[in-house]
Structure formats: structure tokens, C-alpha cells
C-alpha angles and dihedrals in degrees: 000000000000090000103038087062093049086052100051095054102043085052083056100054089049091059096043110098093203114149090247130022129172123179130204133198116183149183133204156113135294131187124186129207135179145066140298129193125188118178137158135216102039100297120129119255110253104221120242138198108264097206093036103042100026100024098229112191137203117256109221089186107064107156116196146130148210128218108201121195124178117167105176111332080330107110121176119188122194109183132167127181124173128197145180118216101183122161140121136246148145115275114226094203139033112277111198130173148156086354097311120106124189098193116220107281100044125141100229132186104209131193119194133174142184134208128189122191113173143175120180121179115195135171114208115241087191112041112177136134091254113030134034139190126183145168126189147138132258146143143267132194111194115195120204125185120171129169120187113200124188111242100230098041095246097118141046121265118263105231128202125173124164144166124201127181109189122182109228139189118226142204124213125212130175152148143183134193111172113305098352125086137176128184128183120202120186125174139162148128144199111229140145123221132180103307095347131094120181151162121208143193136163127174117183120194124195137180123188134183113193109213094157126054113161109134094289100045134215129209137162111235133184138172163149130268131181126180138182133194118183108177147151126211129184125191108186102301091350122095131179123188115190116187098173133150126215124201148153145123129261145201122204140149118243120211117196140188 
């Protein structure tokens, strides 16, 4: 999965015919905190330690990448990460859904993984060689798969799969001096849709030195990049709510033309 994302955008940048392109693969880490809550019947989901009850783990092998596009102050960013969160650990509530019910107490094997899509526009207010400054509008679609599994292999698995697209606004901002370059991108938004109701940041750091300029260029990136992601889903009688935090660091290689 985490491949085939990387593949698909990088393939996309490839096809675009923008005046200036720079993609961007890149690997890293990614630890999540927080809480998450499931419950039936009406009843509202009690929240629970991720690490501690469902023994959520950091990934230390997040593939993803960025295309980035500008033409004038006009500035597009695709980017794509996916990451894997398994562990164990001993619930401290009930969790029911969708018919199934792990009681408090409960060993539990737990896989969990996220998926970011994201599109972010921005026009740039303040457009120099050496500083800019942009706002702008986009898109995110925030996966979410979780499957709880009783230790011991006595009760059903506890499932949860959603998929969230939440408009966002975004802030640019960027600067240059010679070969070295930094940008920060921070989007998010509050809204409520149907059955969901969520909150949503990101806020993406990146760092680049440019040691090769030839045409195609070639430079050496790295970053930052925090999310979170504070949302409640109901189904019929069942209800999840999910307040987790995503953050690490990364290191890529961006190629431009």
C-alpha cells in the first residue's frame, strides 16, 4: 500500500506541464497519541489510551511524497503518506461496534492504519525571491482502518474503517537564500458533515539544500510534519470518536524541473 502511494504520485507529477515541478519522496517516522472511544446502543464511547489500551506503536517506515507545482504567486501541493500503528495492550472500558464487544480488561492485538490524501491551492500575498507568503484552500481525505482482536482468540474482532474528506484553509510560508531553502504549510478546518464531526491540522515542515542545478535539479529535503485529527462518527447505534495526534520527523530527496 505504502508503495503503491508513493508510486501513483510520483507518476502524477511526471504527466503535469506546470512551469515548475518539484517532487518529492520521502521516509520517515511517525508516532500517534491520543485517545479512541467505540460504543452501541446509544451510549457514549468512553476514551481510551491509545498507546496504553490499544497499544498503538510508532511506524519508523512511513513512506510518502509531495508534488509540488507554482507557476507565477499560484502554488498546488499533492501529497500522500501512509502509516501502520500495531501493537497490543489491555483495554480499560468496554469497546463495542457493529455487534461485536471486547469487555475492560481484555488482551487485545490491534492494527491501525492511517492514510493522508491532500491537496492544498495557495496564491501567494507576498511573492519575492526571498520571502513568500500565501493563503489558499484545498482538500484532505484522511483514511482511517482499525481492527481490535481479542488476545486469546475467544471474541469477535472489533472493526473500524472510515474515510473523511475535510476542506481545509491553508497558510504558505516560504523563503530562499541561495541554495537553501525552508517552507512551512498548515491547513485545517472545524466542520461538521452528515454523521461526522471533526476537527483537522496539519502542519507540514521542509527544509531543502540544492547541490545540484542543471536544468532538472537535485536537492536533499527534510521535515517535520504533525496532524490531528479529533472526530466523532456514528453508524446507526454505533458511535466512534478518535482524538489522535500524528507526528515525526522525515528525510527525502526532492527532484525539480
Amino acid at each position: 500500500m505504502k508503495t503503491a502511494l508513493l508510486l501513483t504520485l510520483v507518476l502524477a507529477a511526471a504527466s503535469c506541464s506546470a512551469p515548475s515541478v518539484g517532487v518529492t519522496p520521502r521516509f520517515g517516522s511517525m508516532s500517534a497519541q491520543g485517545d479512541m472511544g467505540f460504543s452501541s446502543g446509544g451510549v457514549a464511547a468512553v476514551d481510551q489510551d491509545v498507546e496504553e489500551a490499544f497499544g498503538l506503536e510508532k511506524d519508523s517506515s512511513v513512506l510518502g511524497a509531495r508534488v509540488d507545482l507554482s507557476a507565477g504567486p499560484m502554488h498546488l501541493t499533492f501529497s500522500g503518506q501512509a502509516s501502520d500503528h500495531d501493537g497490543s495492550g489491555t483495554l480499560n472500558a468496554d469497546v463495542e461496534y457493529d455487534g461485536s464487544t471486547l469487555p475492560a480488561g481484555t488482551n487485545v492485538q490491534t492494527e491501525f492504519s492511517l492514510t493522508s490524501l491532500g491537496f492544498v491551492s495557495t496564491w501567494d500575498l507576498i511573492p519575492t525571491d526571498v520571502f513568500e507568503l500565501g493563503l489558499g484552500l484545498g482538500v484532505n481525505g484522511i483514511g482511517i482502518d482499525t481492527r481490535i482482536v481479542d488476545s486469546a482468540g475467544l471474541l469477535d474482532p472489533v472493526e473500524f474503517d472510515e474515510l473523511a474528506p475535510i476542506p481545509v484553509v491553508a497558510l504558505r510560508v516560504g523563503g530562499a537564500i541561495g541554495p537553501v531553502s525552508v517552507e512551512g504549510l498548515a491547513s485545517g478546518l472545524s466542520l461538521s458533515i452528515g454523521d461526522v464531526d471533526a476537527t483537522y491540522y496539519d502542519i507540514d515542515l521542509m527544509a531543502k539544500w540544492r547541490f545540484f542545478d542543471a536544468g532538472i535539479t537535485g536537492s536533499l529535503a527534510g521535515g517535520y510534519r504533525y496532524m490531528r485529527l479529533d472526530a466523532s462518527f456514528e453508524d446507526g447505534n454505533d458511535a466512534a470518536d478518535i482524538d489522535l495526534t500524528f507526528s515525526g520527523p522525515w528525510i527525502g530527496a526532492t527532484v525539480g524541473f
